[in-house]
C-alpha positions, 0 to 999 in steps of 0.5 A: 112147762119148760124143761128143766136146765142143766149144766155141761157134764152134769146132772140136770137142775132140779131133776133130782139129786145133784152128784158130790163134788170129788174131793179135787174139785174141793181143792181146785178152789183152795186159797193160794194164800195159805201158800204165801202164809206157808212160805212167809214163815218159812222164811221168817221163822228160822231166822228167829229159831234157828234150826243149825241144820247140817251144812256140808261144804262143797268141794270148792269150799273145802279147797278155800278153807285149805287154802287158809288152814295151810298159810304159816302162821304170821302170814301176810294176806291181801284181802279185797272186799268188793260188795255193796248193801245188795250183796251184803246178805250172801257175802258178808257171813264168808267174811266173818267166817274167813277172817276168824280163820285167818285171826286165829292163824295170827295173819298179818291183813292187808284190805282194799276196795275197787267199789265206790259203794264199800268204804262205808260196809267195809269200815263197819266190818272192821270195827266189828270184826278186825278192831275187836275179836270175833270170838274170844275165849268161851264164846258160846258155841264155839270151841276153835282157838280164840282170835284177838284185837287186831291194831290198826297199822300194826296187825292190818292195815286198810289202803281204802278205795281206789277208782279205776276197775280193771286198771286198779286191779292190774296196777296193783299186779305191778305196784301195789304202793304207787296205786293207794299214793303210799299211804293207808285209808288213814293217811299213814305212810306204808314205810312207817308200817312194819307188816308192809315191809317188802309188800310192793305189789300182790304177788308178795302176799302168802294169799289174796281173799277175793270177797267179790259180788260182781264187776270188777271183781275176782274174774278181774282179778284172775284175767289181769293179775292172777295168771299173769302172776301166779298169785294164790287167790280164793274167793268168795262170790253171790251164787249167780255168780258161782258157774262163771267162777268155778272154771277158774277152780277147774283150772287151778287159776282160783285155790277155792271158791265159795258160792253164795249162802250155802258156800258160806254156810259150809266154809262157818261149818269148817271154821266151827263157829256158826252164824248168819250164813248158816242161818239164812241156809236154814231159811234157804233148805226149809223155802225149798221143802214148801216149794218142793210140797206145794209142787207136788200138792198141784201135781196130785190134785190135777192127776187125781182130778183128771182119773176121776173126770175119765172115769167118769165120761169127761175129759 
């Protein structure tokens, strides 16, 4: 009769009652999926119900928005809004929160583009934003000072794209004019536009917005223009972006800098007008919070499985 078998670190088979599994064992074989399921809604869930948690901005984001609140009213403001589809997510909430900011101080907007890819996001963003209010009297959730309707050519004007990267950028630094042929996206003359009178080049705008998602972009603009021209600019930007940015906010060559979702989130808290980029912080927060559990989920199990196999002669 053979002798009865037995497992690696076990009792034998059939030679009596087999050992419980400890409980690490148990979890050793839990199914990943509920991880994923956890995670989907995460994501998923504070889009539908948002849960406004507290965004507080950052100091480069608070300097962006003094920046802004600091402009006389009827200012005139350049802004460049650089950014495709991909990028729309991260920096299309700064936009809204910023232009509010500057509707409200009744600034006086010049737009542009050195993006092939903008045109088509950056007129959507003026119809919605520019063309009509952003938040009118008794908006919900909402008790800052009113914007209004902008008109084309008179309010703003939108000078299109323009081909070329750096070199557009840095001909802009000289003439401004000369490099969107002396005309609006619209085919109207610059000298039939009253906000464009004595604009010839950047350096004669109160402040240059930089909404920028790479190349070229706002370092394009600090390496060609800013320095050369001491010109007021703040930015906007993705976070992979942010650490190659934040040198020029320590140098004082940008007035301020909001990075990513959670910069955006900050810069909406200050405005007083919450919106997507405080939502998609809330997604961001309540990602990391399952992230961060099931980090220390495996850690207990492993540490507590491992005590337990000491214990007990393994290893």
């Amino acid at each position: 009769m053979s002798a009865p078998a037995s497992t690696p670190g076990g009792p034998a088979v059939g030679g009596g009652d087999a050992a419980p599994r400890h409980w690490t064992d148990k979890l050793q074989s839990f199914d990943r999926r509920w991880i994923f399921l956890a995670m989907s809604l995460a994501v998923t869930l504070p889009l539908f119900f948002p849960l406004n948690l507290p965004a507080k901005p950052d100091p480069m984001t608070k300097a962006a928005f003094n920046a802004v609140e600091g402009l006389p009213r009827g200012a005139r403001v350049f802004v460049s809004m650089d950014f495709d589809p991909a990028s729309t997510p991260e920096i299309e909430p700064f936009y809204r929160a910023v232009m509010l900011h500057l509707k409200r101080k009744e600034a006086r907007l010049v737009l542009g583009t050195t993006w092939y890819s903008a045109p088509p996001l950056v007129e959507r963003l003026i119809r919605e934003t520019i063309d009509q209010a952003i938040a009118p009297e008794g908006t919900p959730g909402y008790a800052g000072p009113p914007d209004r309707a902008y008109k084309a050519n008179v309010d703003y004007a939108y000078l299109g794209f323009r081909d070329g990267k750096q070199v557009t950028i840095a001909a802009m630094g000289s003439d401004l004019r000369k490099t969107f042929d002396h005309r609006t996206n619209d085919g109207t003359p610059l000298d039939q536009i009253e906000l464009m009178n004595g604009i010839k080049r950047l350096q004669d705008f109160d402040l240059i917005v930089l909404v920028s998602a790479g190349f070229p972009g706002a370092k394009e603009y600090v390496q060609f223009v800013g320095s050369r021209y001491k010109l007021p600019m703040v930015a906007a930007c993705t976070a992979v972006m942010t650490t190659d940015l934040s040198p020029y906010f320590q140098t004082g060559q940008l007035l301020g800098l909001v990075g990513g979702m959670a910069g955006s989130a900050g810069y909406e808290n200050l405005v007083g007008k919450k919106g997507s980029g405080t939502a998609g912080a809330d997604v961001l927060n309540v990602g990391n919070i399952v992230v961060i559990l099931a980090i220390i989920f495996g850690n207990v199990i492993f540490f507590a499985g491992r005590a337990h196999r000491r214990r007990h002669g393994g290893r």
